[in-house]
Structure formats: structure tokens, C-alpha cells
N, C-alpha and C positions, 0 to 999 in steps of 0.2 A: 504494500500500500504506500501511498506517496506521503511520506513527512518531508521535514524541513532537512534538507541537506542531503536526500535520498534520493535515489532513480524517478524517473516519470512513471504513472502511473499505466500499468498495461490492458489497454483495451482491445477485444477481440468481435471483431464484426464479421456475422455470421450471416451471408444473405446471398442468391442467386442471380439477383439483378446487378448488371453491371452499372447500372446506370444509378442505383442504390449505393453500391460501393461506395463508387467517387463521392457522392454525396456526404455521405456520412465520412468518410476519409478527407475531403476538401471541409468540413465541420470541426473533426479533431484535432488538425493537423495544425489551424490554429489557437490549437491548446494545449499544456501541458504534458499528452500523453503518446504514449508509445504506440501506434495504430497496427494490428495485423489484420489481415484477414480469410477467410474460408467462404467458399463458394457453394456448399451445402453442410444440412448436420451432422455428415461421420466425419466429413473433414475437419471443422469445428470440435468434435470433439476431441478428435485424434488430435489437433492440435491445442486444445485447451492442457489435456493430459502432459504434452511435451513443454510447454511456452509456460502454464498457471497465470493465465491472465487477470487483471483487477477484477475485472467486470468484462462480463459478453452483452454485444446487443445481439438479439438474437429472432432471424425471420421466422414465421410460421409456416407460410409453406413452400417449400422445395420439394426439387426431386431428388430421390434414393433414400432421403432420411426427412422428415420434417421438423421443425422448431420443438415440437413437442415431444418426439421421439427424443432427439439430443441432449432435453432436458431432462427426462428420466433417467438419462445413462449418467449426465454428469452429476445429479442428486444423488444416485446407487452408489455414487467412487467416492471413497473418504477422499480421495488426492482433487477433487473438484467439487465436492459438494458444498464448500464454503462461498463459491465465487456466485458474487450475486450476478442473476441472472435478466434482464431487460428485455421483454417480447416487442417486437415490431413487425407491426400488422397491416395489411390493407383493410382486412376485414374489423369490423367496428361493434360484431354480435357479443351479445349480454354473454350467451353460452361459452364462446372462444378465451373471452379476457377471467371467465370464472376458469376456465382449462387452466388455463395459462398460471395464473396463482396458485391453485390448486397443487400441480404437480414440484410447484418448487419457484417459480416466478417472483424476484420480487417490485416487478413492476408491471405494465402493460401500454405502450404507445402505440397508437391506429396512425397510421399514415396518411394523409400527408402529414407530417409533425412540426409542430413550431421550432426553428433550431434552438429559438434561446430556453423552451420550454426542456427541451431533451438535452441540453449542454445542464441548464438546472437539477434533473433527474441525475443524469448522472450523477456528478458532482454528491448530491445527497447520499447516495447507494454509494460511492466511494467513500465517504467518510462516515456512512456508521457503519461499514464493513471494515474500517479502518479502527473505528474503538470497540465493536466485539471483539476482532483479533487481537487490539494492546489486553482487553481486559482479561479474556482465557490466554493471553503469552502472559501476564502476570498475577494469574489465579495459578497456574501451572507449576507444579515445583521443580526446579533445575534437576536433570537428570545427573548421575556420576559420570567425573568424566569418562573412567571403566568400563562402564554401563554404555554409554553412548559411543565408546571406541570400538564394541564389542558389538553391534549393532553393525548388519549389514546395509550398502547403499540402498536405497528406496530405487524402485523401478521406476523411469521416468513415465509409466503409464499405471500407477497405480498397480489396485490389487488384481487377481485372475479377473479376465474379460468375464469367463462363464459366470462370476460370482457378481459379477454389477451388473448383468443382465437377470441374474435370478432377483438379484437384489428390487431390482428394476421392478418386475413381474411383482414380488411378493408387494411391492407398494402400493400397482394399479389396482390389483385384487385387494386390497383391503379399503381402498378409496373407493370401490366399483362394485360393492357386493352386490347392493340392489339390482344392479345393471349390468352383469356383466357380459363384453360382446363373447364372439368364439374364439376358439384357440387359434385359429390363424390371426384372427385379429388383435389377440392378445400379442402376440409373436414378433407383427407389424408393428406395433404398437410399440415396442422395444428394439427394434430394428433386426430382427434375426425372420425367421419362418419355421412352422409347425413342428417338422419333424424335429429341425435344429434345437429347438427349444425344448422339447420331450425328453431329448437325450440330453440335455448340460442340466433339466429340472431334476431329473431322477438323481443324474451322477452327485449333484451339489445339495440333495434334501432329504433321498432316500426313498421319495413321494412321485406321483405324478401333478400333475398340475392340477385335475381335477378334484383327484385326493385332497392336496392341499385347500383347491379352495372350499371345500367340502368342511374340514377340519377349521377353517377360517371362519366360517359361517357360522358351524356351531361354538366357536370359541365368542364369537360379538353377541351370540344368542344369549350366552352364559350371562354377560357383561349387562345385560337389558335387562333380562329377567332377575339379575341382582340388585340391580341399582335404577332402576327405573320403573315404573307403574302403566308402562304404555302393553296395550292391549297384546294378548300373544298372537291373534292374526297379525297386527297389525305390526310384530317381531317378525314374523313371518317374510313378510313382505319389501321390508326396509332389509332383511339380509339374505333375500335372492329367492326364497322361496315362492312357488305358486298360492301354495295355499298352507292355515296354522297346520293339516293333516298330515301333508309331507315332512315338515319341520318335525311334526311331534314324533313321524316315527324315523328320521333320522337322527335328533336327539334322542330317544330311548336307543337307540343305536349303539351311541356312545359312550351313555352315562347311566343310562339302566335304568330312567325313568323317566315321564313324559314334561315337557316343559312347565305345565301345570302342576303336576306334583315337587317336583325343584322348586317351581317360586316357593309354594306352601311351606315347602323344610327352610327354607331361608329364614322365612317371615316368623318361622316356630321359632326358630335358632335366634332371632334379634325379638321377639316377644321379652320384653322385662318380668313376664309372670311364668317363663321357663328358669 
């Protein structure tokens, strides 16, 4: 991050249009910062991974990887999941800019953009990414130097690819339970395909994907029916289920009793006259 006496700050502009580039490159260039850029999201990320840029502006749609796709991989990578991420959009829908924050965004600009409005934005997203990193660098306790000589070098791309794409996947499925599309679209959705995905889910979980979201379902059911009063159809249906009857004998599946009977023991177990 850029302090006083330090490097320019490093910004990565991630976008398909060439005529975009220049724009936003003739924008930063009279500014303080370091300007790269990628012309879709594996490149983007592949090069986020190598470069650790401050901040990415980052398109929504491209070809071979889209904005959103890039963003779940660079959210999945401890080696990039810090770096705030800035959407740029032509599209202006309610749905896209809730995407967009949702998966790890922490802003969202529709194009055409004000410069000095998005010079602004920046600017912010680098300085309070700039004091959560001073506060965790001095929440953090100095390692040995032993300890840290004995440490090998960090991969310039983070941890195993297969485990930021599992990582990936286990995120959408828990933000998407209601909803979830199919395995290809899961797949897409992380930038890999079907079968590819079957085989790095199993190798890295032990699970299939279905399994897993299976398991996922009834672990958020658990979480409702504990801690909340909302109806059990209505559990149901918030965590992907068709109907409370499915749910019920999926849950006695797991836990050897029907969601109904579970809230009751609960509510026995927190009764003050137990």
C-alpha cells in the first residue's frame, strides 16, 4: 500500500475493451500509481497472483473468464483475497451490483463513470485497505527469526489451484443454497467444467459436490431450526429444498430425527423449568 516514502501504489485493470484500457490507463497515469493491465479474468488473475496488486478494477463481462468468475478465485486465494476488488460495468441492474458485493466486491461502478468520481473511489478502497493491513501487521506478533528462516519461499501463485477453486465452489454453495444452478454451471461459475470439477471436489473433500451441498443444506437447517422461529416449510425452502417433506426426510437422514422433533429437544434443553 502506498505510504509516505514508499512505492506507488499498484493498480490492476482488468477489462476486454481496448478502448476501456486506454481510458482508464490515460486516468491513472496521471496519478500516483503503478498501472498494469489484463485483457480478461484468468489473465487478471494469473496476474494478480504474480504482480499483488493494491486494488483491481475489475470488468464484468468478458470472454473465457468473466469479472465475477475472477473474483471468486481471487476471494478463494489467501495470496489475493485481501486486495480490494472494484467492479466496472456497463450494465446498471439492481441484480448484477448485489452479485458483485456479494461474492467479495468492495465497490461497484456502471459505466460510463465520472473520472473524478472513480479517481475518488479509488483513493478510499486504497486507504482503508491500507489501515486494515497496518492494523493486522501490528495486531500480529513478530515471528522468530528461526521460525521464519525455517519457513519455505511462498509460491508466487498462492496455494494449490485445485484448493481455490474448491474453495471457490464451497463459497457459491453456501451463498446459493436457495438457488442453486447445475453442476456445469457451478463449474462455469469458477472457471473450470463439470467433469474437471468432480474430480479436484472429490480429490480435495473426500465428497462429491452434490454430497457436499446436501451436507451444506442440512448443516444451515440445523443453524434455523436452532436459532430462529421461522416456519420449517419455510426452512425448507430458503435452503434449497422443494418442499418441509423432502427436508424432513433428508434431515432424519442425518440426524435420526425429523426437523420438528430437533427444534422441540432444543427448546426442552433451553426451557428454564428443565
Amino acid at each position: 500500500m502506498q505510504t509516505a516514502g514508499s512505492t506507488m501504489s499498484k493498480i490492476l485493470i482488468v477489462d476486454d475493451s481496448a478502448f476501456e484500457q486506454r481510458l482508464l490507463v490515460d486516468l491513472l497515469s496521471e496519478m500516483p500509481y503503478k498501472v498494469s493491465v489484463a485483457h480478461n479474468g484468468l489473465q487478471g488473475y494469473h496476474l494478480a497472483l504474480a504482480n499483488h496488486p493494491d486494488l483491481i478494477l475489475l470488468d464484468v463481462r468478458m470472454p473465457d473468464m468473466d469479472g465475477y468468475t475472477a473474483c471468486r478465485l481471487l476471494k478463494a486465494n489467501p495470496a489475493t483475497q485481501d486486495i480490494p476488488v472494484i467492479f466496472l460495468s456497463g450494465a446498471d441492474a439492481d441484480e448484477e451490483r448485489i452479485m458483485g458485493l456479494s461474492i467479495g466486491g468492495v465497490d461497484y461502478v456502471s459505466k460510463p463513470f465520472s473520472p473524478g468520481e472513480l479517481a475518488a473511489r479509488i483513493q478510499v478502497h486504497l486507504t482503508l485497505a491500507q489501515r486494515a493491513h497496518g492494523a493486522s501487521a501490528s495486531a500480529a506478533p513478530a515471528p522468530a527469526n528461526d521460525a521464519a528462516d525455517s519457513q519455505p519461499p511462498a509460491s508466487p501463485y498462492g496455494v494449490d489451484p485445485d484448493a481455490v477453486t474448491v474453495a471457490a465452489v464451497k463459497r457459491l454453495i453456501a451463498d446459493n443454497l436457495a438457488s442453486l444452478p447445475g453442476l456445469a454451471e457451478i463449474a462455469r461459475s469458477v472457471g473450470t467444467y463439470r467433469e474437471k470439477l468432480s474430480q479436484v471436489f472429490r480429490e480435495q473433500t473426500g465428497m462429491t459436490v452434490f454430497s457436499f451441498i446436501r451436507e451444506a443444506r442440512i448443516r444451515r437447517g440445523e443453524e434455523l431450526l436452532k436459532d430462529t422461529d421461522i416456519d420449517v416449510q419455510d426452512i425448507a425452502l430458503l435452503i434449497g429444498f422443494n418442499n418441509a417433506g423432502n427436508f424432513a426426510t433428508a434431515f432424519r437422514e442425518k440426524l435420526g430425527v425429523t426437523p420438528t422433533a430437533y427444534r422441540q429437544a432444543i427448546q426442552q434443553r433451553r426451557s428454564p423449568l428443565n
